[in-house]
C-alpha positions in Angstrom: -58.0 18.1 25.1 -57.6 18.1 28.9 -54.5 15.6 28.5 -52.6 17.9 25.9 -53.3 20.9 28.2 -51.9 19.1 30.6 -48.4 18.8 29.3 -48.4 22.1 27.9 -48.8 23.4 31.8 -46.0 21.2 32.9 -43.9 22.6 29.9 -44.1 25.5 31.4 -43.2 24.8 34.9 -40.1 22.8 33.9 -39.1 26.5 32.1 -39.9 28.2 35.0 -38.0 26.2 37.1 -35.1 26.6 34.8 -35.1 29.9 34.6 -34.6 30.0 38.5 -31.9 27.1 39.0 -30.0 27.9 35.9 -28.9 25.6 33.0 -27.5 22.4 33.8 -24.3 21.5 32.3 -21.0 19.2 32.1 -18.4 20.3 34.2 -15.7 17.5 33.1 -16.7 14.3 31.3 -14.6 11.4 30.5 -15.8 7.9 27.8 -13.1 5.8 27.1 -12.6 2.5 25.7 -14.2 2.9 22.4 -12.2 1.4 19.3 -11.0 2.7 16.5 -9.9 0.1 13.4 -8.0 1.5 10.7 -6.5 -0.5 7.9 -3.6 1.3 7.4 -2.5 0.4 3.1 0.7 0.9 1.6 1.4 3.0 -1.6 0.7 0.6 -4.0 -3.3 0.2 -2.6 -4.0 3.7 -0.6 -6.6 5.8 -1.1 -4.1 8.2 -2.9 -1.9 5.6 -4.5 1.1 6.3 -5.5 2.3 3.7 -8.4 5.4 3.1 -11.2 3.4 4.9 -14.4 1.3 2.2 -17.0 1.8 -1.0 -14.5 5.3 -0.3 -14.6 6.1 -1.2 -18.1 7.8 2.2 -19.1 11.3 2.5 -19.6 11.5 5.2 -17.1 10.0 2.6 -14.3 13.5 1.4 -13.3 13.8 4.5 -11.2 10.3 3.9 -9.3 10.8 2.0 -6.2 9.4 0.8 -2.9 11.2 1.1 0.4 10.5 -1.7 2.9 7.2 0.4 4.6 5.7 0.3 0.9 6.4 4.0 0.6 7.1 4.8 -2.9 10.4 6.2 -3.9 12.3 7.8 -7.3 16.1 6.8 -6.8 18.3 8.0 -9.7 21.8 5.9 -9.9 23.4 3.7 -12.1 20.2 0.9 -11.5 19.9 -0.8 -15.2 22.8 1.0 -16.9 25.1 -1.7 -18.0 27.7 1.1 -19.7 28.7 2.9 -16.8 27.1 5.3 -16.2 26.6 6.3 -12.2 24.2 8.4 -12.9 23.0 12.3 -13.6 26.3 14.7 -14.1 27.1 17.8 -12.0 26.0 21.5 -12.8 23.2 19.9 -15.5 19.8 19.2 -16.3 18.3 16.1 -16.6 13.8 15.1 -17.2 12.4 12.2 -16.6 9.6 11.9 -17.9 6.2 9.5 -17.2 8.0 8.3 -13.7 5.0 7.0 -11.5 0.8 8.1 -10.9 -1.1 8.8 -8.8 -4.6 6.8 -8.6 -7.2 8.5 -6.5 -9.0 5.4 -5.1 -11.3 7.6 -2.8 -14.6 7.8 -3.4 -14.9 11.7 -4.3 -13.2 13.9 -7.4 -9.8 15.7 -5.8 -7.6 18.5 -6.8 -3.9 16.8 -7.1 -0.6 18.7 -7.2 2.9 18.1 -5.3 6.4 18.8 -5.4 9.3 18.4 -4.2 11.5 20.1 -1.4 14.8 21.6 -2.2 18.1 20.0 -1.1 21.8 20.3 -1.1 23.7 18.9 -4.1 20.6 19.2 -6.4 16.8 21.2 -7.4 14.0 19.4 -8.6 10.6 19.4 -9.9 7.5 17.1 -10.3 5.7 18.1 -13.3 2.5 16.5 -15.2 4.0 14.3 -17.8 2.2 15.8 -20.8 3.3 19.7 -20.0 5.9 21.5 -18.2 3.1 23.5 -15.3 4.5 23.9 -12.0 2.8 21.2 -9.9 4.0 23.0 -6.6 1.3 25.5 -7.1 -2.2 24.5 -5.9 -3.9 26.7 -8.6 -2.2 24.4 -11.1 -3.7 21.6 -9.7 -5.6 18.5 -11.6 -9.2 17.1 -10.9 -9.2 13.3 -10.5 -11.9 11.9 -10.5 -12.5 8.6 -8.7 -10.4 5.4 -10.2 -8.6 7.9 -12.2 -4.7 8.6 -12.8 -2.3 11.2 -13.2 1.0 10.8 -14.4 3.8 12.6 -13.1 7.4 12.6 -14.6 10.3 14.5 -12.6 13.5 17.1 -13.8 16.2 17.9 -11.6 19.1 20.2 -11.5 22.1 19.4 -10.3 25.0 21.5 -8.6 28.5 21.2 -8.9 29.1 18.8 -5.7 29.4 14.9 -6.8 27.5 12.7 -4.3 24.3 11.2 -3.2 21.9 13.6 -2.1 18.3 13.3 -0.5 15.0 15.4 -0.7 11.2 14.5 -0.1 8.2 14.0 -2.6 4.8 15.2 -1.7 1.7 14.5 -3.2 -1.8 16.3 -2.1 -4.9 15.9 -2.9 -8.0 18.2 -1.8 -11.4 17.4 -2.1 -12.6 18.9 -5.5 -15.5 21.2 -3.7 -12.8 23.4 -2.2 -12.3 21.6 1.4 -8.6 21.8 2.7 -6.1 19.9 1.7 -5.5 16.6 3.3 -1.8 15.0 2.7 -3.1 11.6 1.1 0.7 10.2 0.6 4.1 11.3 1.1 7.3 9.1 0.2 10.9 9.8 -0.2 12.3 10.2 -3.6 16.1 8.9 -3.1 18.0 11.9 -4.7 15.6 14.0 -3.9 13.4 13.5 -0.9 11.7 16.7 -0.6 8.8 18.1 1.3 7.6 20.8 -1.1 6.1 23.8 0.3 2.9 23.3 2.3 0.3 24.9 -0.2 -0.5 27.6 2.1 -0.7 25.7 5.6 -1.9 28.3 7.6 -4.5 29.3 5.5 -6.0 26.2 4.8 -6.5 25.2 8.8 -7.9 21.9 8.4 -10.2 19.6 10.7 -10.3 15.7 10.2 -13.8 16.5 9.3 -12.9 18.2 6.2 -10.3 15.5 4.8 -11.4 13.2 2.2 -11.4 9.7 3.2 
């Protein structure tokens, strides 16, 4: 008994003290040399992998490529056409459908959507292979659970300019409770590499915290 009332009397010096010193506190701190190992994967093996649809076996998979950082691409020319064609006509429309998936290989369900940025000579669109919903929109977005896929399949529009045009393909994922969106994989599709319109960027002002790994 003594011992415990003891410590409770020193307890309450130490506050007392406090209260008459003030609250110690860091005015500038520095740690360095700590490491950090990341494991950086290409398309084909990222979290949010981005592959040709069914193994690459489709028809449709001629158009799927990888450029030399393993970033997928979509590049729509004359590749396997032995009649010569040189590839989509101007002022027309043109689907390709079940182009390449997405795998989520993190360990959480995500909402997945994308799209595709507009560009001169040309407008496209991903869309989910089995309907025509706009995939740009994050309320249209699809749950993946983890090891699952989604196929996507692409249409364009072109304009009245004969060429080779470029745009950016974004995929995004966000973590199915509602966290913001973390940009899992983003590759160049040739004639069209598009960066479609950040879902709402500065309302969704993320932290690393809140990305799924």
């Amino acid at each position: 008994m003594k011992r415990r009332t003891l410590l409770v009397g020193c307890s309450g010096t130490v506050i007392a003290g406090a209260s008459v010193l003030g609250t110690a506190a860091f005015s500038t701190a520095e740690v360095d040399g700590r490491s950090l190992d990341v494991h950086v994967a290409g398309d084909r093996h990222g979290w949010l992998a981005l592959r040709p649809a069914d193994d690459g076996t489709l028809p449709n998979s001629i158009y799927v490529e990888y450029d030399d950082t393993d970033r997928l691409r979509l590049v729509f020319d004359d590749r396997g056409n032995e009649l010569g064609g040189d590839g989509p006509n101007v002022d027309a429309a043109f689907t390709f459908g079940r182009l390449f998936e997405a795998v989520n290989f993190g360990p959480e369900a995500i909402r997945l959507w994308g799209g595709l940025s507009s560009a001169t000579g040309f407008d496209g669109h991903l869309y989910y292979d089995d309907e025509s919903t706009d995939v740009s929109k994050p309320d249209n977005a699809r749950r993946l659970e983890p090891g699952a896929a989604q196929t996507f399949g692409v249409s364009l529009r072109t304009e009245r300019e004969r060429g080779r045009f470029q745009g950016e393909m974004t995929i995004r994922g966000e973590r199915a409770d509602g966290k913001p969106p973390c940009e899992a994989s983003d590759g160049p599709a040739d004639p069209e590499k598009r960066t479609p319109k950040p879902a709402d960027r500065d309302r969704h002002r993320r932290t690393d915290d809140d990305c799924t790994d």
